[in-house]
LOLOKOL-653129 format. One record per residue (C-alpha): residue number from 1; chain; x, y, z. Coordinates in nm, 4 decimals, decimal comma. Each point is the difference from the previous one (the first is absolute). Layout:
N
REC num cadena        X        Y        Z
REC NUM      A        X        Y        Z
...
END
This chain:
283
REC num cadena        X        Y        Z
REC   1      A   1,4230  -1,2645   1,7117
REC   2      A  -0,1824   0,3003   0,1329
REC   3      A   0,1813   0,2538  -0,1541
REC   4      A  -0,0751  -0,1635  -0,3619
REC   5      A  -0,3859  -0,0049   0,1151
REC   6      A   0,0878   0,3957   0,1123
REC   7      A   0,1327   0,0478  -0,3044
REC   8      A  -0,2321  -0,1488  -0,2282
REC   9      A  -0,3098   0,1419   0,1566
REC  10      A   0,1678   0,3767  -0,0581
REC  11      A   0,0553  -0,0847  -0,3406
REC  12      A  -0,3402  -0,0949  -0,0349
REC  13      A  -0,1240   0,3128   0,1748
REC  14      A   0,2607   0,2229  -0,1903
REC  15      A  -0,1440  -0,1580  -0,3527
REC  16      A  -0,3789   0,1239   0,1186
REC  17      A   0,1128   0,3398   0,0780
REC  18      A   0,1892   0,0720  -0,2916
REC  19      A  -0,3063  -0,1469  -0,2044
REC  20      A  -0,2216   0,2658   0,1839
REC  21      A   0,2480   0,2548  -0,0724
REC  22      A  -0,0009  -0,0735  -0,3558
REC  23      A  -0,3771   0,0550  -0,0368
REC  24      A   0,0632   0,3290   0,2292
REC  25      A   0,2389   0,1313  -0,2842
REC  26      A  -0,1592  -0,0901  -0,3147
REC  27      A  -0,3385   0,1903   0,2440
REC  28      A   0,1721   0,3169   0,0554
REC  29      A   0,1647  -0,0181  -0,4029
REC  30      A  -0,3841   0,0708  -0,0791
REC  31      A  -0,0713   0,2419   0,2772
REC  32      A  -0,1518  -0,1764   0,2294
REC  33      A   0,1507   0,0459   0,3416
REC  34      A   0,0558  -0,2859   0,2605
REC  35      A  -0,1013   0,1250   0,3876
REC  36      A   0,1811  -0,3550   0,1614
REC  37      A   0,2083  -0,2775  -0,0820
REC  38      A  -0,1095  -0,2575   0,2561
REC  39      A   0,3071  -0,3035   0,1024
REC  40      A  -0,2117  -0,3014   0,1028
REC  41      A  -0,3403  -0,0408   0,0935
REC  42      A  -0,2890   0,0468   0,3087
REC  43      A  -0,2402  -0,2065   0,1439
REC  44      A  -0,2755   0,2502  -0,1371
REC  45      A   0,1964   0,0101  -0,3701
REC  46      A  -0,0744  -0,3794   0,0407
REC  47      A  -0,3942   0,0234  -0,0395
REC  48      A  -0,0518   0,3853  -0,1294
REC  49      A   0,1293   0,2147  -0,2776
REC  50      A   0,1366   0,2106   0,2662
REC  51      A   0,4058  -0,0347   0,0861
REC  52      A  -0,0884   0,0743   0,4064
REC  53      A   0,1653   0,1284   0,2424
REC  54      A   0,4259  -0,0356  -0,0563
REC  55      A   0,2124  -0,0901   0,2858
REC  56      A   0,2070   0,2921  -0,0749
REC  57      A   0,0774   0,2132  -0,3171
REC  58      A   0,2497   0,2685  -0,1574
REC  59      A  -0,1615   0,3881  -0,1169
REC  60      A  -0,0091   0,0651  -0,3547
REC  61      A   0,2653   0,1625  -0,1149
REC  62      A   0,1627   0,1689  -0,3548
REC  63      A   0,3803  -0,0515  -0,1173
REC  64      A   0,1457   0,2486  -0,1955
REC  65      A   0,3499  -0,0427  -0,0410
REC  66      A   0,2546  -0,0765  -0,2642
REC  67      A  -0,2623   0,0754  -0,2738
REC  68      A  -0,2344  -0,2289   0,1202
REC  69      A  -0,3705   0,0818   0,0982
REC  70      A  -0,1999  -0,1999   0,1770
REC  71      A  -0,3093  -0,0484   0,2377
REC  72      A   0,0483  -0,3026   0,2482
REC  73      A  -0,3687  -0,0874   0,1257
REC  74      A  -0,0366  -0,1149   0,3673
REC  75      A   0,0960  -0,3331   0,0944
REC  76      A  -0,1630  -0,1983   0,2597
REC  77      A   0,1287  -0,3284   0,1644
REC  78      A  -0,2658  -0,2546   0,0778
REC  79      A   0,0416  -0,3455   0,2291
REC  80      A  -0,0920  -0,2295  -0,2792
REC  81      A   0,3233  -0,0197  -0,1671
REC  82      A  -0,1543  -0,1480  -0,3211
REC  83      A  -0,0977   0,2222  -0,3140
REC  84      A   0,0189   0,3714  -0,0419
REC  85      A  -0,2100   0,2733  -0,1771
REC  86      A  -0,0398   0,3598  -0,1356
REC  87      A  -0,3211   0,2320   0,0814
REC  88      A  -0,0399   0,2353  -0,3085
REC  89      A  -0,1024   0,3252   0,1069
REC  90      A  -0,3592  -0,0173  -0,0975
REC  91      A  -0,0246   0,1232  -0,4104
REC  92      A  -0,2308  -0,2593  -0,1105
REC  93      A  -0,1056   0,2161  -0,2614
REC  94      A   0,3202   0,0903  -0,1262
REC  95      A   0,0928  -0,4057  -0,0039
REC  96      A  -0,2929  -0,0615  -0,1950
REC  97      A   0,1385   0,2800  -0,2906
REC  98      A   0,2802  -0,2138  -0,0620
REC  99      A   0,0788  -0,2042  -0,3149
REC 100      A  -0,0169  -0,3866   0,0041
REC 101      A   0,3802  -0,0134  -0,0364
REC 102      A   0,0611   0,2274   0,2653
REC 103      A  -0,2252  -0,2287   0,2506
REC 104      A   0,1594  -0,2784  -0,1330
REC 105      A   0,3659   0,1434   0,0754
REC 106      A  -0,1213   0,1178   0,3628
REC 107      A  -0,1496  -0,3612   0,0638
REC 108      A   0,2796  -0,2208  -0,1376
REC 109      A   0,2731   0,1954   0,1548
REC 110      A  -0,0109  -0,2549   0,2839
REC 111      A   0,0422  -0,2996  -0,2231
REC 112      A   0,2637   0,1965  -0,1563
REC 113      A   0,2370   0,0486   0,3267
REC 114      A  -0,0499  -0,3773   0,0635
REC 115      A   0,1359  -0,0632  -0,3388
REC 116      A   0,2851   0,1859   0,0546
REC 117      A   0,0942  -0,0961   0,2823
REC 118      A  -0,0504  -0,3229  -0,0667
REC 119      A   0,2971   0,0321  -0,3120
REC 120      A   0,2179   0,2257   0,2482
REC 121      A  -0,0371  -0,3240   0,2595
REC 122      A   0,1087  -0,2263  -0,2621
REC 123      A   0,2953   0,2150  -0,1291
REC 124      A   0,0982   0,0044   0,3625
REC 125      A   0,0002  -0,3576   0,1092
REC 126      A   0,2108  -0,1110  -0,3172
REC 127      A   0,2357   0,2864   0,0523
REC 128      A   0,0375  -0,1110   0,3704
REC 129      A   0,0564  -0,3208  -0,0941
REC 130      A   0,3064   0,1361  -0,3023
REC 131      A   0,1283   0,2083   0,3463
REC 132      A   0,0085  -0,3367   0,2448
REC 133      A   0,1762  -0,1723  -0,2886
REC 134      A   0,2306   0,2263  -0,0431
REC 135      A   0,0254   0,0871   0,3614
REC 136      A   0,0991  -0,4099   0,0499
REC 137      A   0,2729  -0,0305  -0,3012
REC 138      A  -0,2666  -0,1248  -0,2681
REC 139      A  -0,0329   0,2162  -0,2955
REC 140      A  -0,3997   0,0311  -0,0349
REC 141      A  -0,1725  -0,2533  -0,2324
REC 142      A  -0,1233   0,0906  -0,3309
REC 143      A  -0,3176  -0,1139   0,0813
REC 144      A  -0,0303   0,3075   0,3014
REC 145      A   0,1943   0,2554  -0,2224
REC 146      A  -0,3284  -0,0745  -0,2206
REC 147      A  -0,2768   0,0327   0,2365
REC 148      A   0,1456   0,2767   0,1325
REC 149      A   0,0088   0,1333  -0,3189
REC 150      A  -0,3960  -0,0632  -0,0356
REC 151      A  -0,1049   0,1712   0,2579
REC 152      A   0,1973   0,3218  -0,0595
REC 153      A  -0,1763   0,0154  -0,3328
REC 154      A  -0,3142  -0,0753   0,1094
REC 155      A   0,0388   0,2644   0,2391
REC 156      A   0,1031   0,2600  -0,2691
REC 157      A  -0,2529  -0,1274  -0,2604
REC 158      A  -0,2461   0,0617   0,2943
REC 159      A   0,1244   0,3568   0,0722
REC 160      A   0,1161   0,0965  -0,3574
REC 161      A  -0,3600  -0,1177  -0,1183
REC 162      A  -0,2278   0,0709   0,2623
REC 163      A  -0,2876   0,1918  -0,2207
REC 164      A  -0,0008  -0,3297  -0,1854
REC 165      A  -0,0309  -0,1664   0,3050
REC 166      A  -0,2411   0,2060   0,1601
REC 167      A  -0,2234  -0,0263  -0,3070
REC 168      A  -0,0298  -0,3610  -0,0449
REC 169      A   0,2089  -0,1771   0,2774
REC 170      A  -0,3114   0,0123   0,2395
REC 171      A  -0,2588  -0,1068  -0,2396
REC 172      A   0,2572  -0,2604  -0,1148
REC 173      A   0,0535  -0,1266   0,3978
REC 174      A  -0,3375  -0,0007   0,0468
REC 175      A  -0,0959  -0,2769  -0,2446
REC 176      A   0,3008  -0,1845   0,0918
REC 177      A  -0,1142   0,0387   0,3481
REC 178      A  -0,3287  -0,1703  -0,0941
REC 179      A   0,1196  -0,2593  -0,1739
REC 180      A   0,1700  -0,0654   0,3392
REC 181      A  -0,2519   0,0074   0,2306
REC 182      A  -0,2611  -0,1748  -0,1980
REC 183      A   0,3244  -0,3035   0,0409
REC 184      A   0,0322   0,0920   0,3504
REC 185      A  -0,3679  -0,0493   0,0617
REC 186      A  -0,1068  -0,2579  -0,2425
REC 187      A   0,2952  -0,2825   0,0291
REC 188      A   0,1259  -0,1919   0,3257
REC 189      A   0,3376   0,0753  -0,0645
REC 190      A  -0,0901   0,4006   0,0071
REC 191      A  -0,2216  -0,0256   0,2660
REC 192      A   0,2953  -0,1603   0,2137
REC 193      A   0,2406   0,2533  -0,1200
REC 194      A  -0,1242   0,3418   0,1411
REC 195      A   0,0901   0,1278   0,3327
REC 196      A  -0,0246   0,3480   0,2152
REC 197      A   0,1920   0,1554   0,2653
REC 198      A   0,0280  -0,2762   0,2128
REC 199      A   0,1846  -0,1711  -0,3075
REC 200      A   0,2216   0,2653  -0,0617
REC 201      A   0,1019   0,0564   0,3799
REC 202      A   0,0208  -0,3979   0,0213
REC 203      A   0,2293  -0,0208  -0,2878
REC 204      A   0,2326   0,2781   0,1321
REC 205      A   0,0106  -0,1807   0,3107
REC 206      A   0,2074  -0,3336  -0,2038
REC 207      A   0,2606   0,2599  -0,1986
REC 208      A   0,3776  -0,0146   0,0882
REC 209      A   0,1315   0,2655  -0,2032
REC 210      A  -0,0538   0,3403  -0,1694
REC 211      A  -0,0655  -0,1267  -0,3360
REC 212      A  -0,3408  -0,1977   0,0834
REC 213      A  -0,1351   0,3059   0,1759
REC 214      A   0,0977   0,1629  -0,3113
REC 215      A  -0,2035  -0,2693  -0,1839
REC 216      A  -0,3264   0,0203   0,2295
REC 217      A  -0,0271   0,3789  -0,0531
REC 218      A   0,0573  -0,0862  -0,3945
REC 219      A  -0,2742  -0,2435   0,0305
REC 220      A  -0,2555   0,1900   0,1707
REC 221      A   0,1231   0,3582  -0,1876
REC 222      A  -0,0764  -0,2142  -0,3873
REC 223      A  -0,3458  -0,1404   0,2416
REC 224      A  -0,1398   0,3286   0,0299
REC 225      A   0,0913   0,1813  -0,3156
REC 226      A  -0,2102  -0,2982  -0,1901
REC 227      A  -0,2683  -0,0473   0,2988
REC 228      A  -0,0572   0,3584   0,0198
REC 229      A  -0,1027   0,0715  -0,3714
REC 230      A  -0,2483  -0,2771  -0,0229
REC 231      A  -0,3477   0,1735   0,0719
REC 232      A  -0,0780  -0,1504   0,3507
REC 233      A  -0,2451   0,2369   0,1114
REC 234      A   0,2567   0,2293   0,2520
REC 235      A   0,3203  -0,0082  -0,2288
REC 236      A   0,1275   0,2561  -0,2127
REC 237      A  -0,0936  -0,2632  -0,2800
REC 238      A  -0,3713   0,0298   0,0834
REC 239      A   0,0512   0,3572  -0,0578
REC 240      A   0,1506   0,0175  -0,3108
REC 241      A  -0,2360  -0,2461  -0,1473
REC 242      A  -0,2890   0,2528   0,1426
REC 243      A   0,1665   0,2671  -0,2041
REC 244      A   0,0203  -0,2013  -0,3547
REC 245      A  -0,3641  -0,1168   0,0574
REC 246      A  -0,0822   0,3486   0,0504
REC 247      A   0,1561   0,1581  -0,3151
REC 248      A  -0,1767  -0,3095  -0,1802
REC 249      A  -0,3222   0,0926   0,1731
REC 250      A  -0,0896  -0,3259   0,0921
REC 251      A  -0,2896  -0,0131   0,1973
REC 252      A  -0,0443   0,0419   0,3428
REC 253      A  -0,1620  -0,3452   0,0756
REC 254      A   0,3418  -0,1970  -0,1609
REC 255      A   0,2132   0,2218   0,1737
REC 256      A  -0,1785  -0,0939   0,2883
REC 257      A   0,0307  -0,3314  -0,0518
REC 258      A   0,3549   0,0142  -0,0856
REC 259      A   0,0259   0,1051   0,3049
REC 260      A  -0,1273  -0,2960   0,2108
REC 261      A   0,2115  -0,2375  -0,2027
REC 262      A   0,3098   0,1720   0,1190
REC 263      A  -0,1397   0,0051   0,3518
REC 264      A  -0,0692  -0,3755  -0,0007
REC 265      A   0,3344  -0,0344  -0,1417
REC 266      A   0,1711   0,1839   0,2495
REC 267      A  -0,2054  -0,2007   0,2842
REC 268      A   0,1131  -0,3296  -0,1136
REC 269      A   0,3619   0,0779  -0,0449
REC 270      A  -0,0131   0,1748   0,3463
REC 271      A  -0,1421  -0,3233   0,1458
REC 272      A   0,2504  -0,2177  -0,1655
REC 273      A   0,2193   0,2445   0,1273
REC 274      A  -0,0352  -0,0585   0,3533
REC 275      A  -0,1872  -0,3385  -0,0119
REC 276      A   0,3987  -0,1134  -0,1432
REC 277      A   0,1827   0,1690   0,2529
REC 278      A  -0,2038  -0,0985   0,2799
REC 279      A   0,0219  -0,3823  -0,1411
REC 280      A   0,3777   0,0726  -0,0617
REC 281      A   0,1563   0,1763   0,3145
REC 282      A  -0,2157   0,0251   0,2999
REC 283      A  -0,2189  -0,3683   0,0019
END
């Protein structure tokens, strides 16, 4: 159904932008100030560290209202509906100053939206189902009352712990993340397992109802909280792996090549990526 593709794909885009905007917060909670929030990506983005020319974009602005205080950075709208981004206002040196764990908590505050949203996605597909039982003359199964259960505490453990989190839940997802992708890579049953966009969209296409929308943008929400604290060269996980060999002054040269693994790593799952969905939906 179209709308369920509609649907999913805003989900998707709407799980990006909120991971940008959690980077942009835990940013401005050290005093460094974001000049845009960018929703989707250019053609020039594509192949350049530069976010390019928007198709159209809303002035900065500041709220202050009901107590609250707050600058909203620009946000341009790009044609590539896929991603989105945040352009510091150039501090370098001020970034730099910062403590490991304060890096760490900027950098795996993406990772950390996915996560939650990924327990508030759960909570909400078991509670819909208690509400359609209910809704039909069935009092709700046990089984549902429980997962619904789950996810609202993982959700508060998630919020009620988050320093904890923030502190060890990316360095934790990133060697869980390797562990995956070394799978993904190395076995035929990972290698066949992977998909991209195409995937995604394709999938979408076959739902019938709310709840397996529900359960793509789970999927790809739990996808990219793991994916994007493994150290593939342009993740956040490359980054905070950067900042722990740092404050172990490890030398350049192994930093270095650290950093080529997780680029090699990142091309082969990319190529897996769309070598599947090519084999899978289009031939």
């Amino acid at each position: 159904m179209l709308v369920n593709v509609i649907l999913t794909v805003f989900l998707v885009i709407a799980s990006t932008v909120l991971h940008e905007i959690g980077h942009a917060f835990f940013l401005n909670k050290h005093g460094i100030k974001i000049s845009e929030l960018g929703i989707g990506l250019s053609l020039r983005s594509l192949i350049g560290k530069s976010p390019g020319k928007p198709l159209t974009s809303i002035a900065p602005r500041r709220i202050d209202a009901w107590g609250v205080h707050m600058d909203i950075p620009r946000i341009a709208f790009h044609a590539i509906p896929l991603g989105a981004y945040v352009d510091p206002i150039d501090e370098e040196d001020k970034f730099s100053t910062l403590s490991t764990s304060s890096k760490i908590e900027i950098y795996g505050a993406g990772s950390y939206v996915h996560l939650v949203l990924t327990a508030l996605l759960y909570f909400t597909i078991f509670s819909l189902l208690g509400v359609y039982a209910a809704l039909n003359g069935v009092y709700p199964p046990k089984e549902i009352l429980i997962h619904a259960l789950l996810g609202a505490s993982v959700f508060a453990l998630l919020v009620g712990f988050r320093d904890f989190v923030f502190r060890h839940g990316p360095i934790f997802l990133g060697a869980l993340g390797i562990v995956l992708v070394l799978l993904i890579i190395l076995t035929p049953e990972g290698r066949g397992s992977v998909g991209g966009v195409i995937s995604v969209v394709a999938i979408s296409t076959q739902t019938t109802s709310i709840f397996e929308v529900l359960i793509i943008a789970l999927s790809v929400n739990l996808s990219m909280a793991i994916i994007n604290a493994v150290p593939l060269k342009i993740t956040d996980g490359a980054q905070i792996l950067n900042a722990l060999l740092g404050k172990a002054n490890a030398p350049q040269r192994f930093q270095t090549s650290v950093g080529w693994v997780g680029a090699v790593a990142l091309a082969a799952l990319l190529f897996l990526s769309f070598h599947n969905d090519i084999i899978n939906y289009i031939l």
